[in-house]
N, C-alpha and C positions, 0 to 999 in steps of 0.2 A: 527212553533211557538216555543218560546223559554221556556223550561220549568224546572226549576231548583225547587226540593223537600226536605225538611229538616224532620225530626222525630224530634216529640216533644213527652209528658211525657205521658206514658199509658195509653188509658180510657179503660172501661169494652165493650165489646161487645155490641153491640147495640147503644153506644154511638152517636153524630149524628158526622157524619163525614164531612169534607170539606175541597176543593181544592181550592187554591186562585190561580187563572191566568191571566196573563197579556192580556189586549184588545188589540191584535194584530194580524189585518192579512194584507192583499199585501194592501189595501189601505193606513194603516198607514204608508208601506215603503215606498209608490209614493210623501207621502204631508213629507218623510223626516222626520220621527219618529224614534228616535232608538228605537227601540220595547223590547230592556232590559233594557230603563229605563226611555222612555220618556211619555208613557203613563198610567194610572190609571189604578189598579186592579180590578179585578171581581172575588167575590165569589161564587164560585158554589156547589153544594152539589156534593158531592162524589157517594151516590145511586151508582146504580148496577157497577161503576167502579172495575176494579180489582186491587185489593190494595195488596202488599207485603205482608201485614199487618194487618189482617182484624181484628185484636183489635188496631189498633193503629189510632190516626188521625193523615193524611198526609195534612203537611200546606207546601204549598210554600213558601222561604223568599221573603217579597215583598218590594218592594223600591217604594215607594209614592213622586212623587213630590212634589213640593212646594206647599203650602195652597194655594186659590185663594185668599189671602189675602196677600202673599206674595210679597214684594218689587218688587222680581228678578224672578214672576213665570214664568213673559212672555221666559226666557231663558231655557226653560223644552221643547222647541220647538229646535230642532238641527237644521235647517237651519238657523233661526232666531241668534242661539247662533255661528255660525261660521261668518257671518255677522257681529254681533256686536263686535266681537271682533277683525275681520281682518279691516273694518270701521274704530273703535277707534284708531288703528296706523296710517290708514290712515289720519286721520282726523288732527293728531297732526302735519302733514307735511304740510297740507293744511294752517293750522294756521300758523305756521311759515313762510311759503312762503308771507300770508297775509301780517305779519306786515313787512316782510322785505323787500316789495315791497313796500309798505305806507314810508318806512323810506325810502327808496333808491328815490324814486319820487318824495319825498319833498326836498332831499339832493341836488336833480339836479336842479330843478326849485323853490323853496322856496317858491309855492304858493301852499294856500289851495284848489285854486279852481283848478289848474293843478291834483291835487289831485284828486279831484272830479270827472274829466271830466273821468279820467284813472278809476274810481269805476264803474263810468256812465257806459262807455263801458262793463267794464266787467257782466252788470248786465243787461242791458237794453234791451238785445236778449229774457230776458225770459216774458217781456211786450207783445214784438210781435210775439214772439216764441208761446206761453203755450198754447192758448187756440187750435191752429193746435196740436199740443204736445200730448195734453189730447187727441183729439179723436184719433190720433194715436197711442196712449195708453193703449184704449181700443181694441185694433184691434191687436198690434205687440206682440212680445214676451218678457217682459221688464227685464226678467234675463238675456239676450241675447242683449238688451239695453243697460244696466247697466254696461255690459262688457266692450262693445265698448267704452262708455263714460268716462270711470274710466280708459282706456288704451290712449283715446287721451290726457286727464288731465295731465298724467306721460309727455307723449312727450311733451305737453308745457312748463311743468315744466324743462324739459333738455333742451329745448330751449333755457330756461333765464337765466339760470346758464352757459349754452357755451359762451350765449353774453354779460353776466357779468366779464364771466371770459377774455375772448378776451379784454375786455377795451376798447371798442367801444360801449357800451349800450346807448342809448339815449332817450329821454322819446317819440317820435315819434316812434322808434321801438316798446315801451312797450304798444302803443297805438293797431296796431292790433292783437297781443299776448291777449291782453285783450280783447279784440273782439271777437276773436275764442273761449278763455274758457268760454266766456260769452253763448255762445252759445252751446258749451257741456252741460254746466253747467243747460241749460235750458230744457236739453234731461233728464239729468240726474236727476234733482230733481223730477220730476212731476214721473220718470219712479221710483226713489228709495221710494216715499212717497205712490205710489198704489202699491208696490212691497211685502211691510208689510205686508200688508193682505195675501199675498200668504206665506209668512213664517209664520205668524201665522193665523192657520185656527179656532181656538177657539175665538171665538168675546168677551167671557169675559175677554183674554188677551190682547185684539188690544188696550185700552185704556193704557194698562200697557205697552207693547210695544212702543207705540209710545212717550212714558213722557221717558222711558229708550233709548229709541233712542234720545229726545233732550237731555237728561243726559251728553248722550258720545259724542254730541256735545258739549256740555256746559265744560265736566272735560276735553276735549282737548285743548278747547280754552284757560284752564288753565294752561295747561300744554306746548301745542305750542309758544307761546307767551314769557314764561317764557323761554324758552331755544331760542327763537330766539334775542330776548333780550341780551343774556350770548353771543351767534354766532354773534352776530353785532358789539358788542364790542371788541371781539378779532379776529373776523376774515374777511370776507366781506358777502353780502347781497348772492353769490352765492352759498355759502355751504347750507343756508336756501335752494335755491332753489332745489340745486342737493339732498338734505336729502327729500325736498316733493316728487319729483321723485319717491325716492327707496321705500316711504312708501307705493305707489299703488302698490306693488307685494304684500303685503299682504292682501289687499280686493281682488284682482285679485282671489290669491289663496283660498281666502272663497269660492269666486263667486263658483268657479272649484269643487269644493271639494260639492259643492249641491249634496243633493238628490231632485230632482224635479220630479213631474208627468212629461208625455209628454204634450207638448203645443199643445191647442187646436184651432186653428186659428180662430178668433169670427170672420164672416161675419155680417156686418150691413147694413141695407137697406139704398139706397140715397149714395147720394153724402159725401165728407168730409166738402163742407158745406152745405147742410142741416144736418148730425150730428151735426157739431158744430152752428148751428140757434137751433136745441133742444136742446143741452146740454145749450146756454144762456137762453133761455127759461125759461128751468125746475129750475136752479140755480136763477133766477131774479124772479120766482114766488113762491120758496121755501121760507117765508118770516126766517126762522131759518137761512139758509146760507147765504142769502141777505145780512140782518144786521149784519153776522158774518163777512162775506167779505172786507164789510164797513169798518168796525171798523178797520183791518188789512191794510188794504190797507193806510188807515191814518197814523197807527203804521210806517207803510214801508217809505211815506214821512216824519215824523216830527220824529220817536219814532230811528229807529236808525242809521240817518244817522248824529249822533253824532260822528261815526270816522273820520268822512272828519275834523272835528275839534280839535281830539286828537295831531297830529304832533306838529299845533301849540298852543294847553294846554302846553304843553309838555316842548315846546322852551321857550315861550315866556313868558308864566307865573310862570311856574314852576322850570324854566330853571334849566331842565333834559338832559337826553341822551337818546339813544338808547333802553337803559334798562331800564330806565324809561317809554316810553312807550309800554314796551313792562310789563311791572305789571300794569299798568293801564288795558290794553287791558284784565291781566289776571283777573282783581279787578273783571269788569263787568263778562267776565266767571264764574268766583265763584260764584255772585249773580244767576246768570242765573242757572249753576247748581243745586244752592239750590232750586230755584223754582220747574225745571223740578225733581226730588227729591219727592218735596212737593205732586208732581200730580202721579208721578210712586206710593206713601202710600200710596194713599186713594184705598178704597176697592172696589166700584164704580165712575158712572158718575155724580152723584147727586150735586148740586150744582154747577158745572160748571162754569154755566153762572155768576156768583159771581166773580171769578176769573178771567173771560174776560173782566168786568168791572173793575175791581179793578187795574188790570196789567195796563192800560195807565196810572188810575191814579197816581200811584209811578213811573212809566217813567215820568210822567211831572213833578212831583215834585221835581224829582230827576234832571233834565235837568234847571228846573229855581232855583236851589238852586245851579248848577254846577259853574258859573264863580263866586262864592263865596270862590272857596275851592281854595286860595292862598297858600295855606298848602296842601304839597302832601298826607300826611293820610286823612284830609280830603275829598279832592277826590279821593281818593280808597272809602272811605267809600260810598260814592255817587254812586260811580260807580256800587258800589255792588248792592246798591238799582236800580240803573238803568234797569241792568241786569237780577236782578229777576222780575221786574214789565213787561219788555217785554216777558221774557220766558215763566210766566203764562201765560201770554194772549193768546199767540201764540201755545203753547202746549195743553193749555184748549178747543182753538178754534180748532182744528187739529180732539181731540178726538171726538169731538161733530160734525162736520161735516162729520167723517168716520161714526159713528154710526148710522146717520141720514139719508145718502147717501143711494140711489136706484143702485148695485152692477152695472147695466149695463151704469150706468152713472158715476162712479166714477173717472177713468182717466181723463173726461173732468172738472166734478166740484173739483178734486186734480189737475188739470193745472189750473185754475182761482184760486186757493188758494195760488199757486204758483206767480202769473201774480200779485197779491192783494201785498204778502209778497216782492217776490225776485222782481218782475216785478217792484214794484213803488218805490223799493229803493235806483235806480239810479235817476231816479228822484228829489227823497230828494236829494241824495249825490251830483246833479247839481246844485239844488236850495240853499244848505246849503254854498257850498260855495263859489254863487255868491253872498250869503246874507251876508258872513263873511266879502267880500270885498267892499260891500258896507255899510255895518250899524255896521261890526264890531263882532270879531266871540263870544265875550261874550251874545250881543245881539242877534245872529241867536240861540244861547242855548237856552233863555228866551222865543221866540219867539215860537220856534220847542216845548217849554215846554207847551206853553198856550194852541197851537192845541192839544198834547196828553187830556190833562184835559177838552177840548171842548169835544172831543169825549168819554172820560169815562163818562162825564154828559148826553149827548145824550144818549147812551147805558145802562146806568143804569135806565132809564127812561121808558125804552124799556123791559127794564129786567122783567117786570111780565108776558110780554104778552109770552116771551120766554120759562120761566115754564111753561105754557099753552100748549103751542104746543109740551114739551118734554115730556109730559103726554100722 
């Protein structure tokens, strides 16, 4: 144990003496503590020790984390903290790859709904992927998951930048490239979203943890976007791809650098599906997760599968560039930042469900006010609102589901959170824009805008019986 002692100012004999020492022994090094500075102190009384100094009190200097009221406590956790921050680079190559893929696929084919079909793909594995996922989730080892996942991502990404750069790229190529990360990508969220809980083992931080983890997604989105924008214009769509690449060596290198307990292998009774026949079960008669689910799952169709729409915002009404949509894409990031922000300050979980309500409703308002902003500040401005109305929802919903969750069920009801979110967003992105080409893509905005506000009415409605049950 680590113990560092400083002299302080004289007391008379007898005085009451005391030792202040760090709560640290081999368990805190297993869950990844640095024990000189990641845990709370404890006073102890001095009594019959043998002091140097037996008029003097001996204080340890002690270094106190952040309040639990603090923004940034959840990073008082080192595992947690070498993640978010190897993640947050990673994340910004993620983005960039995003939009220069959307721009590069609209460049080839001109339609929105080519567009779509290519999002479809990449997303739609984790529909029929997640709920196998989750039980497998609860069973594997998902720092060991996470690896894997986070290292085939890189090799796609050097895929598309080889066949961008060759000059032969064609949107039939791009079609199962998207397929595959679709499918990573279905491993990895459900494995990165119960992963949390194991970097942070204090459940008063898991709320704050998880609004700072949509955080660093949200300020990358800000920040990827913005420089893929700058990279499309002076360069081509591959340099985005080959820079997402190199960004997975630095989540790689967080992963690495863990301190973790040893993995304990869960054996579960039954089959993979009778597991997963319980885990729909328990989830469809939890009525807290049910209607959470619900309401997400709607979000995933109508709420943001307004990208499939941006290329041609972009073109055709805005008649922008590259870089133009690529600050639009960053408008929404910034909204969404502030939201997840707004949930990382608050000091509890209390009110929650307010904010889960409230999020579709400035998503739809924000979507049927969209084909109004002929004016590009005006749609940033929109955007922003867009952005923060889904981030609430979706980060409010996350915390209150972790919190509520039975531990031995958790990978599978965080894969149907998954299946709800990432799962029904290809969907949208098919539906949006076969709707653009048939009614017209100012129209599929309006339209996608009415369902978010169906469902904030519904949910709000809903909303007292959910205080109820969070009691």
């Amino acid at each position: 144990m680590w113990v560092g002692i400083r002299w302080v100012r004289a007391r008379p004999v007898g005085a009451v003496r005391h030792l202040t020492l760090p709560c640290a022994d081999a368990s805190d090094k297993k869950r990844g503590y640095d024990t000189h500075t990641d845990r709370q102190m404890e006073t102890l009384p001095v009594g019959g020790m043998d002091c140097a100094r037996k008029n003097m009190t001996c204080k340890m200097a002690t270094w106190y984390p952040m309040t639990s009221h603090s923004l940034l406590r959840s990073l008082a956790h080192r595992n947690f903290r070498l993640f978010f921050f190897g993640h947050g680079v990673s994340l910004i190559g993620t983005w960039m790859q995003q939009v220069a893929l959307s721009w590069l696929v609209f460049q080839l084919t001109g339609s929105s709904l080519q567009l779509g079909l290519v999002l479809f793909l990449g997303q739609i594995p984790a529909l029929f992927l997640s709920p196998f996922i989750g039980v497998w989730m609860d069973r594997w080892n998902r720092h060991r998951v996470i690896l894997l996942t986070q290292t085939l991502a890189m090799t796609q990404a050097f895929l598309l930048a080889w066949l961008e750069w060759s000059g032969t790229i064609a949107v039939w190529q791009i079609w199962p490239l998207s397929l595959f990360l679709g499918i990573v990508n279905a491993f990895d969220i459900t494995a990165r979203q119960t992963f949390i809980h194991e970097m942070v083992d204090r459940p008063a931080d898991l709320g704050n943890a998880i609004a700072l983890n949509s955080s660093l997604f949200n300020a990358a989105r800000l920040v990827g976007p913005a420089i893929a924008g700058l990279l499309l214009t002076a360069t081509t769509p591959g340099v985005c791809f080959l820079s997402n690449g190199l960004s997975y060596l630095a989540v790689l290198t967080a992963l690495l650098a863990m301190r973790l307990p040893p993995h304990i292998r869960k054996t579960q009774p039954g089959s993979v599906r009778a597991s997963l026949c319980e885990g729909v079960a328990y989830a469809l008669g939890h009525a807290v997760i049910r209607n959470i689910l619900s309401l997400i799952a709607l979000s995933g169709v109508a709420g943001i599968s307004y990208v499939v729409l941006l290329p041609e915002l972009t073109t055709r009404i805005l008649h922008g560039t590259a870089s133009t949509l690529g600050w639009l894409v960053t408008s929404a990031g910034s909204g969404a930042l502030c939201g997840a922000l707004l949930l990382a300050s608050r000091k509890n979980g209390v009110n929650l469900g307010k904010w889960i309500a409230l999020g579709p409703a400035i998503t739809g308002t924000g979507l049927v006010l969209l084909p109004q902003a002929t004016d590009g500040g005006v749609a940033v401005v929109t955007l922003v609102a867009i952005g923060f109305g889904i981030m609430v929802q979706i980060a409010a919903s996350n915390t209150i589901i972790q919190t509520v969750v039975d531990e031995d069920k958790r990978g599978r009801v965080m894969s149907f959170y998954a299946m709800a979110f990432t799962g029904m967003a290809p969907v949208g992105h098919l539906l949006t824009g076969y709707l653009s080409a048939v009614i017209g893509p100012m129209n599929a905005f309006r339209l996608n805008g009415c369902l978010c506000l169906l469902g904030s009415l519904l949910f709000t409605l809903w909303l007292p019986r959910l205080r109820e049950r969070m009691r």
